[in-house]
Backbone as numpy.savetxt, mean C-alpha at the origin, in Angstrom:
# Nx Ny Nz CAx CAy CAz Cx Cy Cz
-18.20 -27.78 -17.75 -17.92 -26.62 -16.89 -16.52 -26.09 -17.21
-16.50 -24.78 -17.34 -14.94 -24.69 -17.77 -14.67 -23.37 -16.77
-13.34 -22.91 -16.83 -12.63 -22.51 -15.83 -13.04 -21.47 -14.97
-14.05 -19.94 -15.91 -14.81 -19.19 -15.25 -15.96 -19.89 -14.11
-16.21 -20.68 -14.36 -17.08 -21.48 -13.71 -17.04 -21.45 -12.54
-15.91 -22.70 -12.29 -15.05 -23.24 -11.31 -14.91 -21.96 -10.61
-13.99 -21.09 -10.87 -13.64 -20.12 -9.93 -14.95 -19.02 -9.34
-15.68 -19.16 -10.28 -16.65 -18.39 -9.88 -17.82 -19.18 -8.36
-17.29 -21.09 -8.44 -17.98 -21.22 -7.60 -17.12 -21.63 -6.34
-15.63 -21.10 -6.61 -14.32 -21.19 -5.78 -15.10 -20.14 -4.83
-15.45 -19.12 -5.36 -15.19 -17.69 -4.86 -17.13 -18.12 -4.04
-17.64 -18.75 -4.39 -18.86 -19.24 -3.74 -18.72 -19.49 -2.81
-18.24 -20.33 -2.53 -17.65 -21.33 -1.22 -17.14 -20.23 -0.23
-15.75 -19.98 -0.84 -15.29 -18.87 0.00 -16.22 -18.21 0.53
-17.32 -17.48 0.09 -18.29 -17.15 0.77 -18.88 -17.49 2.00
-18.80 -18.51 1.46 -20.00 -19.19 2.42 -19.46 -19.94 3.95
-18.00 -19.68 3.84 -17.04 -20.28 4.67 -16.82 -18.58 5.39
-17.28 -17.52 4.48 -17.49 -16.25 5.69 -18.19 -16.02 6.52
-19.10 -16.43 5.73 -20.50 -16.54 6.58 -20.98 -17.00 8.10
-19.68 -18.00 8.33 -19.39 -18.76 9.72 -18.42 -18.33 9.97
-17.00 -17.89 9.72 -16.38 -17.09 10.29 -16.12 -15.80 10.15
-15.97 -15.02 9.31 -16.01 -13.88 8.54 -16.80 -12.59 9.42
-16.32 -11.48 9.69 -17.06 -10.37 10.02 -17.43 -9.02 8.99
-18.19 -8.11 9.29 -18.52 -7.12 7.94 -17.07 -6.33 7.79
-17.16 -6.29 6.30 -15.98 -5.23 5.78 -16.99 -4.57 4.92
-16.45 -3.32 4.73 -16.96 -2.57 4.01 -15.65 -2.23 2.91
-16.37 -2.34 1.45 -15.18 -2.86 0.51 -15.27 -1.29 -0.27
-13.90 -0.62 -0.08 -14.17 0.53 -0.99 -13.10 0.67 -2.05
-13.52 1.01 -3.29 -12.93 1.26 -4.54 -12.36 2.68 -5.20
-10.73 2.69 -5.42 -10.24 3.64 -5.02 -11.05 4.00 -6.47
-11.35 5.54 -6.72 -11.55 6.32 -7.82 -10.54 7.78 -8.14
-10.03 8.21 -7.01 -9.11 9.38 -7.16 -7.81 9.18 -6.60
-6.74 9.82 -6.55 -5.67 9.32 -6.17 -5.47 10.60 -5.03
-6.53 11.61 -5.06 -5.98 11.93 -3.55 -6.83 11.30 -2.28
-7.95 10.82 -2.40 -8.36 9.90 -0.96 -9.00 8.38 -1.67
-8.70 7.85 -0.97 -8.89 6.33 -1.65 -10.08 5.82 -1.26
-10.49 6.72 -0.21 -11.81 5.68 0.96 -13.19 6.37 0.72
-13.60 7.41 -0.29 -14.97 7.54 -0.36 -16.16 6.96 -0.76
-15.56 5.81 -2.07 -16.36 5.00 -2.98 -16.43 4.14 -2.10
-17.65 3.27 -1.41 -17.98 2.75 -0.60 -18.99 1.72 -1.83
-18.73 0.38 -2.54 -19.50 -0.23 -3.41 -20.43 -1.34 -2.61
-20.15 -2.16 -1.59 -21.08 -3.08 -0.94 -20.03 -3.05 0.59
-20.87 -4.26 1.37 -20.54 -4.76 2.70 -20.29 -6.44 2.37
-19.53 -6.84 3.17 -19.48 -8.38 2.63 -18.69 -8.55 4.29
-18.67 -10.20 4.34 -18.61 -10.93 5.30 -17.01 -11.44 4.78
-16.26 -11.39 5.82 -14.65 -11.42 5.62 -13.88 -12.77 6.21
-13.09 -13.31 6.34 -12.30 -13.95 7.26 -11.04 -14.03 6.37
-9.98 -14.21 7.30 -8.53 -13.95 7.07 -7.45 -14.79 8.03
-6.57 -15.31 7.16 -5.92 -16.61 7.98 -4.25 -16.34 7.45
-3.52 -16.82 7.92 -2.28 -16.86 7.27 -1.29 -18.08 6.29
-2.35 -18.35 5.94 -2.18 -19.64 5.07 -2.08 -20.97 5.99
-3.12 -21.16 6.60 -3.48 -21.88 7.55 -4.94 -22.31 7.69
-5.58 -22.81 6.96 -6.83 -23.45 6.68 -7.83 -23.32 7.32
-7.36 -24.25 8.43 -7.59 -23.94 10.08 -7.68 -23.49 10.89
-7.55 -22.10 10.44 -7.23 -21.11 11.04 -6.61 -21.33 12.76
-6.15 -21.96 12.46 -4.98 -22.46 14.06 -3.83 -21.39 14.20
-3.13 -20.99 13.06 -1.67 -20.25 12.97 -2.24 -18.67 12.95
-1.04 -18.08 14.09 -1.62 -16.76 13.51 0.11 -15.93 12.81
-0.45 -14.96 12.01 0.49 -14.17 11.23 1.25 -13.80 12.24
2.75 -13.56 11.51 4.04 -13.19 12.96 4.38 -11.79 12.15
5.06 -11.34 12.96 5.36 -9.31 12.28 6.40 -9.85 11.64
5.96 -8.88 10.85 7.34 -8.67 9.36 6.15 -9.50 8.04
4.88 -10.32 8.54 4.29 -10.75 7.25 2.95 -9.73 6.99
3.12 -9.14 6.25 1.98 -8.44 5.95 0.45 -9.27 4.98
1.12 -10.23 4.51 0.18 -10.70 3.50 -0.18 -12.09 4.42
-1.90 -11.79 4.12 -2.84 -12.64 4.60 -3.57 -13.10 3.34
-4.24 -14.36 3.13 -5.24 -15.02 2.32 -6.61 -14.92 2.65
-7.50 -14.80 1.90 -8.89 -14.11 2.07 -10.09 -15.18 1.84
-11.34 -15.08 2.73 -12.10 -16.31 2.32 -13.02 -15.40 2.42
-13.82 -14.88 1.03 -14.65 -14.13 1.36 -15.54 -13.99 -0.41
-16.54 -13.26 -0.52 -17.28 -13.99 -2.16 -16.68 -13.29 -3.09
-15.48 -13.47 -3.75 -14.56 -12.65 -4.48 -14.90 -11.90 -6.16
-16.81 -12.33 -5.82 -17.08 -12.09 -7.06 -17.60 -10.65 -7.29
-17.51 -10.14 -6.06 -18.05 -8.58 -6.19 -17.11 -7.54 -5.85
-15.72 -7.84 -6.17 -14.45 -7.59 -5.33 -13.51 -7.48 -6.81
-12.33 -6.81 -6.50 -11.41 -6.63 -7.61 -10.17 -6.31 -6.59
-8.96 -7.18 -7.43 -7.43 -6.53 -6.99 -7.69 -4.50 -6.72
-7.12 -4.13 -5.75 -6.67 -3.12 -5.39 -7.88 -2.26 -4.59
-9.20 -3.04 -4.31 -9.97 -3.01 -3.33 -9.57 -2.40 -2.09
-9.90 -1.83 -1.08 -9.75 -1.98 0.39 -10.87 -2.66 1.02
-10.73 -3.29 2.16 -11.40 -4.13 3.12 -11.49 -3.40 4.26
-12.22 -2.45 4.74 -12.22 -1.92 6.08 -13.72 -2.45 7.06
-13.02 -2.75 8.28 -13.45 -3.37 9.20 -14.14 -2.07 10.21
-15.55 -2.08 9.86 -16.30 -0.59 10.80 -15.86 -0.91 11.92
-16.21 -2.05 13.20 -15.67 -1.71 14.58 -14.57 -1.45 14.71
-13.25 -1.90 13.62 -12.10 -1.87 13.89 -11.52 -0.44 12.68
-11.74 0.68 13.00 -11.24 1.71 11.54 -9.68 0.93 11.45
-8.99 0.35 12.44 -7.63 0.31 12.23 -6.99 -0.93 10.92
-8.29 -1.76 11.66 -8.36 -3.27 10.63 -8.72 -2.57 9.18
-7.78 -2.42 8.08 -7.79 -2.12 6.71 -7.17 -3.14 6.40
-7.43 -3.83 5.19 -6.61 -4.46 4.23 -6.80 -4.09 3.16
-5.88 -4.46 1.58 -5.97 -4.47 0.30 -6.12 -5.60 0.18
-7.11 -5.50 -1.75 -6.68 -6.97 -2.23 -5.55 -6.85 -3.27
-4.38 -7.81 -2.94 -3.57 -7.28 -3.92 -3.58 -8.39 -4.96
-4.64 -9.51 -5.06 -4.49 -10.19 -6.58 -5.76 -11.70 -6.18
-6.26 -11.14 -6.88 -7.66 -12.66 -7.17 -6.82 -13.25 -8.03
-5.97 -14.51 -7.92 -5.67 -15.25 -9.29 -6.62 -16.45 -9.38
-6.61 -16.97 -10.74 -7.99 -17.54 -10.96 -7.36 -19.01 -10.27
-8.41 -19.90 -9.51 -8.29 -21.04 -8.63 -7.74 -20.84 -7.53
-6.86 -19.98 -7.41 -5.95 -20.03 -6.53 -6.77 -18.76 -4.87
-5.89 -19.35 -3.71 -6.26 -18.14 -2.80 -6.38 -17.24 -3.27
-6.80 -15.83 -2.43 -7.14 -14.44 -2.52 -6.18 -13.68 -1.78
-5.43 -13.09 -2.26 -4.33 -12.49 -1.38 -4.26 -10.94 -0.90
-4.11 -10.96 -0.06 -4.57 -9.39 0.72 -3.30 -9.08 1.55
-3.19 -7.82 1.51 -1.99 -7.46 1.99 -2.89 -6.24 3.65
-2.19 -7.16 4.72 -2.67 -6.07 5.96 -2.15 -4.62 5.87
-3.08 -3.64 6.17 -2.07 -2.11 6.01 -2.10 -1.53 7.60
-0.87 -1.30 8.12 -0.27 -0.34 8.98 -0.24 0.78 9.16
-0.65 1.53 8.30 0.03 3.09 8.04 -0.26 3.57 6.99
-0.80 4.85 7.05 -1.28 5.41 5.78 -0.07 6.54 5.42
-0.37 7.06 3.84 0.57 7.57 3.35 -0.07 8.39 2.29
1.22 9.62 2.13 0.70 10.88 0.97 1.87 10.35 0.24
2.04 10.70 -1.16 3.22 10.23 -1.92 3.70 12.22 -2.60
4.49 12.63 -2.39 4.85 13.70 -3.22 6.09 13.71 -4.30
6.26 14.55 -5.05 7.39 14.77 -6.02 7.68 15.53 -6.47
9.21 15.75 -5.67 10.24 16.61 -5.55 10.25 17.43 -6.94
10.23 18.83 -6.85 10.70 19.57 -8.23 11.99 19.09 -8.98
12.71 19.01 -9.92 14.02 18.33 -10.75 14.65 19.91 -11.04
15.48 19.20 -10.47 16.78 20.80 -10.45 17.35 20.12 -11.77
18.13 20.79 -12.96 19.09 21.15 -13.92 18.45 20.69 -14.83
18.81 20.84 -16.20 18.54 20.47 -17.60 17.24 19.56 -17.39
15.96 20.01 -17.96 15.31 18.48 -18.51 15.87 17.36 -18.65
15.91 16.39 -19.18 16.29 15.54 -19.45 17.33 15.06 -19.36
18.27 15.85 -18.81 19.69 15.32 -18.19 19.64 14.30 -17.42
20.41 13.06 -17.49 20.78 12.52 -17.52 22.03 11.58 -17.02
22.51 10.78 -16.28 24.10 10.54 -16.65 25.06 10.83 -16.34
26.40 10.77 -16.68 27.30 11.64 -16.14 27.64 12.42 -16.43
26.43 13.18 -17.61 27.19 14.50 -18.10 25.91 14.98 -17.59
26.72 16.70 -17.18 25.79 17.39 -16.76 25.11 17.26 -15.22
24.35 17.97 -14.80 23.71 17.90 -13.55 22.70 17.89 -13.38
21.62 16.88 -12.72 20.37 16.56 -11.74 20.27 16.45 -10.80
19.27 16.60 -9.79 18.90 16.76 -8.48 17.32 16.91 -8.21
16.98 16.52 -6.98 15.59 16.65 -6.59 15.63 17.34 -5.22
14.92 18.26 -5.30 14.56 19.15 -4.49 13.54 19.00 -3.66
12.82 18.88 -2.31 12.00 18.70 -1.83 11.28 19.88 -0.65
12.13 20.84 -1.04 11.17 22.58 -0.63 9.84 22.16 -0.55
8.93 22.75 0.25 7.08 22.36 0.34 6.90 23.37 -0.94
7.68 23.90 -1.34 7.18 25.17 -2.28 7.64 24.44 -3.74
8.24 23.67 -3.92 8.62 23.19 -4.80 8.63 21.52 -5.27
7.63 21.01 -4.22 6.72 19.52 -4.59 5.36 19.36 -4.95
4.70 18.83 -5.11 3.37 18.23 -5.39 2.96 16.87 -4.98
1.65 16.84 -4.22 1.38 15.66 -3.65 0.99 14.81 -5.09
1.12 13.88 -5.48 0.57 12.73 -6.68 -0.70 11.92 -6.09
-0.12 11.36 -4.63 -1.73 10.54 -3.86 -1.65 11.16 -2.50
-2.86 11.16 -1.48 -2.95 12.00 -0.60 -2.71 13.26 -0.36
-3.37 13.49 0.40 -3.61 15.41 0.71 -2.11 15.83 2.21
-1.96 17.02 1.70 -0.85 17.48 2.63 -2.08 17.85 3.67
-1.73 17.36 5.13 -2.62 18.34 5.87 -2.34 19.88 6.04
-1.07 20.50 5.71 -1.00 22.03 5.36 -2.23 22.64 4.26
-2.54 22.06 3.87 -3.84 22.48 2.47 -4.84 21.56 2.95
-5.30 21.03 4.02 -6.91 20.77 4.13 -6.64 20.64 5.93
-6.76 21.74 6.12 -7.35 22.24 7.29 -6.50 21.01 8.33
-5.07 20.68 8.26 -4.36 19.82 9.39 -4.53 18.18 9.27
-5.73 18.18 8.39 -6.01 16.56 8.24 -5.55 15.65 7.34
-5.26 14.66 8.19 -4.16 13.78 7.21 -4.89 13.12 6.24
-4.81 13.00 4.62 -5.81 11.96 3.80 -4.46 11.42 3.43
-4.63 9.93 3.78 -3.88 9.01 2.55 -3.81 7.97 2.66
-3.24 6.92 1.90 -3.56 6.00 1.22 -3.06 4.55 2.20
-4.42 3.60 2.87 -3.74 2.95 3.87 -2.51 1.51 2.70
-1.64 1.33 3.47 -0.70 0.69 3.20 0.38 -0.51 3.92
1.03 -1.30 3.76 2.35 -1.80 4.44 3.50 -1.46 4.28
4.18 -1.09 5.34 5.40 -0.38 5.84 6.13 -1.27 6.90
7.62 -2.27 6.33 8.05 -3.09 6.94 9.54 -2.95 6.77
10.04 -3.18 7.57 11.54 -3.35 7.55 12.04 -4.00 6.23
13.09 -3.54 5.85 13.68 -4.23 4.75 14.95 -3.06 4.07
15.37 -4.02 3.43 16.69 -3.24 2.46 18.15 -3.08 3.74
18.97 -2.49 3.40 20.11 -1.83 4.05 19.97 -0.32 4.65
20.57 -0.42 5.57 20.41 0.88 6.74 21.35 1.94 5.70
21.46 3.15 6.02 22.94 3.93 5.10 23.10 4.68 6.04
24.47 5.07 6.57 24.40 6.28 6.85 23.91 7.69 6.59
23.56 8.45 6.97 23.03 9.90 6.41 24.10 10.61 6.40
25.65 10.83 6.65 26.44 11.99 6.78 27.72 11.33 7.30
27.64 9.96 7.49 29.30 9.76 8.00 29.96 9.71 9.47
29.25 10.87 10.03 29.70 10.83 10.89 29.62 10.34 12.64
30.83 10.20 13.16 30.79 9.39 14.10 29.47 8.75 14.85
28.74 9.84 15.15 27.75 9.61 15.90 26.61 9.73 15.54
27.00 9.45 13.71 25.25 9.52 12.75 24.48 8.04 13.33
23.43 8.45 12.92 21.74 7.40 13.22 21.64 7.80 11.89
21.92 6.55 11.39 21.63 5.94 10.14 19.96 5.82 9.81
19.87 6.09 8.37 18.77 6.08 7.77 18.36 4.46 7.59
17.01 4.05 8.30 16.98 2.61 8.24 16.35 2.66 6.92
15.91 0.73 6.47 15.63 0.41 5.19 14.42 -0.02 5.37
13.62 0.28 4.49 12.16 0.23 4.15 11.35 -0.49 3.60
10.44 -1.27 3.43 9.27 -2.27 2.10 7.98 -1.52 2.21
8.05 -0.69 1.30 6.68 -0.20 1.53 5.71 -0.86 0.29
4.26 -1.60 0.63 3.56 -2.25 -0.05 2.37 -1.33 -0.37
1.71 -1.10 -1.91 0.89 -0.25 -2.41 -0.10 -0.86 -2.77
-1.56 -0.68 -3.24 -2.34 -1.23 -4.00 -1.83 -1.08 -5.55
-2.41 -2.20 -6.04 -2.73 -2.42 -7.41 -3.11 -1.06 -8.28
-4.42 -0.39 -7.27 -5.19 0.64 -7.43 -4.50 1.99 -7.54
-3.55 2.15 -7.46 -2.51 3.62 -7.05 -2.50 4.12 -8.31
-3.60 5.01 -8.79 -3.72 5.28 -10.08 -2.58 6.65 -10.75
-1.32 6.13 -10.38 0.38 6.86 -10.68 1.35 6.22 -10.77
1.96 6.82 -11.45 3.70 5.40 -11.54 4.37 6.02 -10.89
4.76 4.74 -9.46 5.88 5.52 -8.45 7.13 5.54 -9.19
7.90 6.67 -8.58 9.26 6.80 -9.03 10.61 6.66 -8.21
11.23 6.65 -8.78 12.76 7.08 -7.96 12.81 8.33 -7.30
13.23 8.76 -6.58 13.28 10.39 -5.90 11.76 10.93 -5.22
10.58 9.93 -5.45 9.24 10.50 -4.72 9.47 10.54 -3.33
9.18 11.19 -2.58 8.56 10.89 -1.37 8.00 10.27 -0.18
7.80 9.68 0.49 6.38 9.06 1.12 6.15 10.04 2.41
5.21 10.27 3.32 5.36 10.68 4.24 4.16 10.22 5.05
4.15 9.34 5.91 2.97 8.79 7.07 2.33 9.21 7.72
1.57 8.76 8.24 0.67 9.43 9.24 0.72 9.49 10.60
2.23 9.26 10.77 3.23 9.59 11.96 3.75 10.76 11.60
4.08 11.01 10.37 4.92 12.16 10.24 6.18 11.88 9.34
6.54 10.64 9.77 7.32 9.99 9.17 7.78 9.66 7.85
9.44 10.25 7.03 9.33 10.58 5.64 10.42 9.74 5.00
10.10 9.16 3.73 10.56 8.21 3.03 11.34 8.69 1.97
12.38 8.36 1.31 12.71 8.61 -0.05 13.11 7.25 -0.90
11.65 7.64 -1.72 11.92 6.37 -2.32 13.15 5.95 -3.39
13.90 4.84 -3.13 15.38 4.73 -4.02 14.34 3.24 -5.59
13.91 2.97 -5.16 13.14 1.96 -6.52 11.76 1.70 -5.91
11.05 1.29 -7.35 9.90 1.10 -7.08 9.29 0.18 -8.24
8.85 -0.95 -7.99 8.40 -1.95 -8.78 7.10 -2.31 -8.95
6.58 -2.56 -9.88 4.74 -3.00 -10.28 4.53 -4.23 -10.49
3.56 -5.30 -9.76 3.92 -6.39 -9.35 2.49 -6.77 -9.68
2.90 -8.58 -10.16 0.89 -8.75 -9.93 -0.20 -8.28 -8.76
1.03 -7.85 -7.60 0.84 -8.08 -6.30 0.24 -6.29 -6.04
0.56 -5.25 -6.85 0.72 -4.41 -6.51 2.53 -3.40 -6.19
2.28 -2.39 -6.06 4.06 -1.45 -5.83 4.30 -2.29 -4.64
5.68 -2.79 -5.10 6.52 -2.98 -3.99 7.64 -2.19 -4.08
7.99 -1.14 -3.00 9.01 -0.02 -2.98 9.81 -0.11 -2.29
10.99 0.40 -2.66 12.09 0.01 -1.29 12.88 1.71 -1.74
12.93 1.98 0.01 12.47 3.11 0.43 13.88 3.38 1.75
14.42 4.85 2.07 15.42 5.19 3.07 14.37 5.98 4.25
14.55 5.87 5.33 14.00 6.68 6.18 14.86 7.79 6.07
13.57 9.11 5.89 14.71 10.49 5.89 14.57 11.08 7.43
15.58 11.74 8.08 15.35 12.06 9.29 15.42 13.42 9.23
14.95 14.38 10.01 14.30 15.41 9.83 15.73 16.47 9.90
């Protein structure tokens, strides 16, 4: 028996350990990068623990990532897991590694990603010369999710994790500024775009991000992000 094997009857088990605890998800596969949730490929039986076997422990805020016991053979990294009674219950998968748990990241908050028009020279650069990003509605483009200004008020985008993290900055200095807090925003695998420096985010609160880095991970984008205030 060699290693496909094994995992393939890892991911058996897991199954079958849904089967008794596990409720229906409906597993959808992103295909476009402006709505992620139409490809609807099967239903499968779920359960979710926080690295706790036993399911005795439950997840505390600030952890977004849960481990998955569920038949991982009809399933791929950057999946969503949505829970019909619960629309709110979404997860990603952000990495099947072979033997090992199934790791899924819980999502909070959905999101459009846009990008800012580039003020001066192409390719400038550096300290010579001048760049800037502009974020006019007349002068961005959404990359994932739909602006609800262009589809009739309704928000499409991409569910996700959005957690505290990084350093607060001031916005302006002054005395009685409310500082821009610091951000972890977690992406699928599936985000078929390379986030950048200077993009966007904006929630489905309303709520708007500027992203300062953005990294590609076995795990999926992990971004670290300024709250912009209006």
């Amino acid at each position: 028996m060699n290693a496909a094997q094994i995992n393939a009857k890892i991911y058996a088990g897991r199954g079958k350990v849904a089967l008794r605890l596990g409720l229906d998800y409906g597993v959808f596969r992103p295909v476009t990068a402006a709505d992620p949730m139409p490809n609807q490929v099967t239903t499968i039986k779920a359960a979710f623990n926080s690295g706790d076997n036993s399911y005795k422990s439950p997840n505390m805020p600030g952890d977004a990532f849960w481990y998955g016991d569920f038949d991982a053979r009809v399933t791929k990294p950057g999946d969503y897991l949505v829970n019909p009674a619960n629309p709110l219950d979404i997860k990603y998968i952000a990495a099947q590694q072979s033997l090992l748990p199934i790791i899924c990241v819980d999502c909070n908050r959905k999101v459009r990603l846009s990008r800012a028009a580039t003020l001066g020279a192409a390719g400038t650069v550096g300290a010579v010369g001048y760049n800037g990003m502009c974020d006019a509605p007349a002068e961005s483009s959404d990359v994932i999710g739909i602006n609800p200004a262009s589809n009739g008020g309704v928000f499409v985008g991409w569910p996700c994790a959005i957690l505290f993290g990084g350093k607060s900055q001031a916005a302006t200095g002054l005395p009685a500024d409310v500082k821009n807090s610091g951000w972890r925003i977690l992406l699928p695998p599936s985000v078929p775009v390379v986030v950048r420096s200077g993009d966007i985010v904006t929630d489905d609160l309303g709520k708007r991000y500027a992203i300062e880095g953005a990294e590609l991970t076995d795990l999926g984008w992990r971004i670290n992000a300024q709250e912009v205030h209006p």
